[in-house]
N, C-alpha and C positions, 0 to 999 in steps of 0.2 A: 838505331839508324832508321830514320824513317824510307815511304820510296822517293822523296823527291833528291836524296842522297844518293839512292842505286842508282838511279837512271843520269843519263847523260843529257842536258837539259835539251837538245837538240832531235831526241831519240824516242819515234812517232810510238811506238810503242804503245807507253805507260799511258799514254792519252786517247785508245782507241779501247778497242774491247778489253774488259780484264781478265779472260782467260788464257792469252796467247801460249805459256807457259804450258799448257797441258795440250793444246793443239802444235806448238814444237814438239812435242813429247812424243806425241802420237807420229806426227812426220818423223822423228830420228828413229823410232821402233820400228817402222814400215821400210826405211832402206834399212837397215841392221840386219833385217831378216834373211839368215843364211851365212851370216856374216859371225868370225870365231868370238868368244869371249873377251881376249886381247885386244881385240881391231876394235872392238867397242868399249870396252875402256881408255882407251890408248884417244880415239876420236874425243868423246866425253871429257875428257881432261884437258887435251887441247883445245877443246871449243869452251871452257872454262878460263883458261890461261888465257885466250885472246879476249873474250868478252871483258875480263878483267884488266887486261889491258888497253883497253879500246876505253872504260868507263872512268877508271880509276886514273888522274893524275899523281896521288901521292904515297909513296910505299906505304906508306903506315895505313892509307884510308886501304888501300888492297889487302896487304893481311889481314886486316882486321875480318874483312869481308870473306877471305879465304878462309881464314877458322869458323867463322859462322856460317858458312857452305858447306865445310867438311863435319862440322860439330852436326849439322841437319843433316847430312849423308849417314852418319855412322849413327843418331838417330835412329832414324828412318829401316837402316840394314839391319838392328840389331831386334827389332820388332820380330823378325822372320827365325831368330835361335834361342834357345832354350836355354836359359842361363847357368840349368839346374845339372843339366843332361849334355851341354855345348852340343847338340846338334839342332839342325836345323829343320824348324816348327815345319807343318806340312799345310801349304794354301788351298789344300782340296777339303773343302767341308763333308765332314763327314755324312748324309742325309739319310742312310739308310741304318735301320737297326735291326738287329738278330732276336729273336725271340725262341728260347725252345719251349716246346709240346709240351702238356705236361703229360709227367712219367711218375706211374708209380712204382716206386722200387721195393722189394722185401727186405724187410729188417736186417735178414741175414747177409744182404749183401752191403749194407750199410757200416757192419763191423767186421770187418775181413779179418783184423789182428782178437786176439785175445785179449781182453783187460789184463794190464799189468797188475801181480801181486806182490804184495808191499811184505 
């Protein structure tokens, strides 16, 4: 589906800057702030359902569009967890790293146990 299929031929949008998409993004993060996890899903889906009904005249052109909004959603989310581990990856980069001293140790305390005899 190309964009002259998304958009609603009417709809100044697609025709003005082409980042608008990341500047909504940025305005719905700014009011969300403070706002529960719920209330921001909840917003999010509905302001999906209506776009999608506001663009889309025919059920089939909407689903279509709805799985390939959710198929890039669940994309997009799955980036963030571990496949291996199911928990989820951590966005703070790591930058610092640990270095110890060098230490020199005695022998003896290198073999604490006895060698086993065979």
């Amino acid at each position: 589906m190309n964009d002259e299929d998304r958009f609603h031929h009417s709809d100044p949008l697609p025709k003005g800057m082409p980042d608008y998409g990341r500047e909504l993004y940025s305005r719905f993060l700014n009011q969300c702030e403070g706002m529960p996890a719920d209330a921001m899903l909840s917003a999010s889906v509905n302001m999906i359902a209506h776009t999608i009904r506001e663009c889309y005249g025919r059920r089939d052109q909407a689903e279509q569009r709805i799985r390939e909004l959710f198929g890039k959603c669940e994309q997009i989310a799955m980036q963030f967890y571990d496949p291996v581990t199911n928990k989820r990856r951590s966005t703070i980069p790591f930058t610092q790293r640990l270095e110890m001293p060098l230490m020199k140790a005695d022998d003896k305390m290198l073999n604490v146990r006895e060698p086993k005899k065979e």
